[in-house]
N, C-alpha and C positions, 0 to 999 in steps of 0.2 A: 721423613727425616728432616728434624732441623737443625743449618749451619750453628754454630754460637754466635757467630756474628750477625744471624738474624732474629735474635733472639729479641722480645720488647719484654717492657715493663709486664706484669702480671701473669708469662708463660713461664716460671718456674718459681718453683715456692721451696720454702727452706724451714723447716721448722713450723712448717704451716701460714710463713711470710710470704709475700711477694719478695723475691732476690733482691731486685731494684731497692726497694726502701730498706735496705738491711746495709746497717756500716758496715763494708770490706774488712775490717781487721776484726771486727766482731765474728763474721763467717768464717774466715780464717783462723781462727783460736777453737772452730768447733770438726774442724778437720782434719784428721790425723794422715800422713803422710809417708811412706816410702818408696823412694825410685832405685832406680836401677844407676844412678851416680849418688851414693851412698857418703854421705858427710859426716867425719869420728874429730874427734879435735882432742890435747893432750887434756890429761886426766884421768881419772881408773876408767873400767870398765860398768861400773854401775855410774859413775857418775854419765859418762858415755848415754846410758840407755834409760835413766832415769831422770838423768837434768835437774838435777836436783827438788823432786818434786816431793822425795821424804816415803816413795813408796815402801812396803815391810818388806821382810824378806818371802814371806811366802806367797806375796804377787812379783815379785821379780825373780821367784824359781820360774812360775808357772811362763811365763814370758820368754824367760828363758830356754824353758824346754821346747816350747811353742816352737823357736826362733832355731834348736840346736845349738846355741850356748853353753858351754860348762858353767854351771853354775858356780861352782868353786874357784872361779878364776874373774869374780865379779872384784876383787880390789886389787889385780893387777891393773898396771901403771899401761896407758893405751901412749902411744907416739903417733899422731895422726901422719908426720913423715914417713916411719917407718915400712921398710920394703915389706919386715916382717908380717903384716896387716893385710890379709889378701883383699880384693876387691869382694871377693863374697863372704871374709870375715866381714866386711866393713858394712853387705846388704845385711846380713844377721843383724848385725846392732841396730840398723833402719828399722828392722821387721819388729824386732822388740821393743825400742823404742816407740815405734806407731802401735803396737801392740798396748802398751803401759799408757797412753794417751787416755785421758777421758772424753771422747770426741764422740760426737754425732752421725759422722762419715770417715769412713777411712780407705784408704786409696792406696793400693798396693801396685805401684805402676812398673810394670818390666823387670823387676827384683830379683827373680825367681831365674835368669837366663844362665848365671854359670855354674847352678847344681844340675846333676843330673835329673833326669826323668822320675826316679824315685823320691827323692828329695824334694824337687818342685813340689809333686803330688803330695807328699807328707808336710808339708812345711803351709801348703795351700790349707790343707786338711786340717791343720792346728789352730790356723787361723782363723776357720771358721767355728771351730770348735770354743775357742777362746771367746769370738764374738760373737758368738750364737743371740739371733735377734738385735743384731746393730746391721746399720746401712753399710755394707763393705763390696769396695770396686777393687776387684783385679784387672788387672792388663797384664795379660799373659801371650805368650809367644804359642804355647803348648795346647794342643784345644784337651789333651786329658787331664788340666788343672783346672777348666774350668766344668768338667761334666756333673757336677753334681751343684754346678750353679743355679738359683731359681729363674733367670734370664740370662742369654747370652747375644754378646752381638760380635757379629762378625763384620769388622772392619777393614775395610782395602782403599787402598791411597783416598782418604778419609772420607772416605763414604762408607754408610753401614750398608751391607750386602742384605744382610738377615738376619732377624732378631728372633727369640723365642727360647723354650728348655731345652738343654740338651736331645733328647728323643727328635723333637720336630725340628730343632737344628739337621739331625743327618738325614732326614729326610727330605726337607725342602733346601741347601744349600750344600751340592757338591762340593767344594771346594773345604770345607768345615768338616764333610763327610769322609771327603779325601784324608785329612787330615787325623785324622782320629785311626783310619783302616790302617796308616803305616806309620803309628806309631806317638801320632801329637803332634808332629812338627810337619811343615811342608818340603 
């Protein structure tokens, strides 16, 4: 396991670069983004998820469906004050917005925490679906949103415990294994 802060020149590559010799805002522009403090600002709801990047409408259905969106309610008027605007309306818009991204990596970080158990699992499931054959990191709370991951790591006060596929997750790291037997969550 390595810290990031011991990381040197030449231990990770981006695009087939060394990190190090690659401009930070260049990387940046190649990675699509949603967390769990989810940022809507005033404007409709497509401009919201789109950003004005001119996408059609039949990539911001699918994004939308991806996301659980109405699709129909893409040119209502968004209030990013408004109480109306729940914190998990606001991760939807995250999810589709990083969804609609042309990005190289995308990062799905803790997003998923105030849908229920079905939802997470559906909404993970979309996503992969949507980026089938892109590089895509979840951070999940729930280890049944990541079981049909191609690697997983099990992370505890930032140390990875155990890394591998679901199957050889519950076999070699109790606590992952725990985890899954009641239910995903600890």
């Amino acid at each position: 396991v390595v810290c990031l802060t011991d990381l040197k020149p030449g231990m990770v590559t981006f695009n087939g670069r060394d990190l190090y010799s690659l401009d930070p805002s260049y990387v940046r522009s190649r990675i699509a983004y949603a967390g769990d403090d989810a940022l809507t600002f005033n404007g409709t709801l497509r401009e919201n998820i789109d950003v004005w990047r001119g996408n059609s409408d039949e990539t911001l259905k699918e994004v939308c469906e991806a996301s659980f969106i109405d699709f129909s309610q893409l040119n209502n008027d968004i209030d990013s004050d408004s109480p109306i605007l729940s914190i998990n309306d606001r991760r939807k818009i995250s999810i589709a917005r990083a969804l609609i991204s042309d990005a190289d990596v995308y990062i799905f970080d803790d997003c998923f925490n105030g849908f229920d158990i079905k939802t997470q699992i559906q909404i993970v499931d979309n996503i992969r679906s949507v980026l089938k054959g892109k590089t895509v990191i979840f951070v999940v709370q729930n280890a049944l949103c990541s079981k049909n991951s191609d690697n997983i790591a099990f992370i505890e006060r930032r140390t990875v415990i155990a890394s591998g596929p679901h199957e050889e997750m519950i076999e070699k790291c109790q606590m992952y294994s725990e985890m899954v037997r009641y239910g995903g969550v600890a």
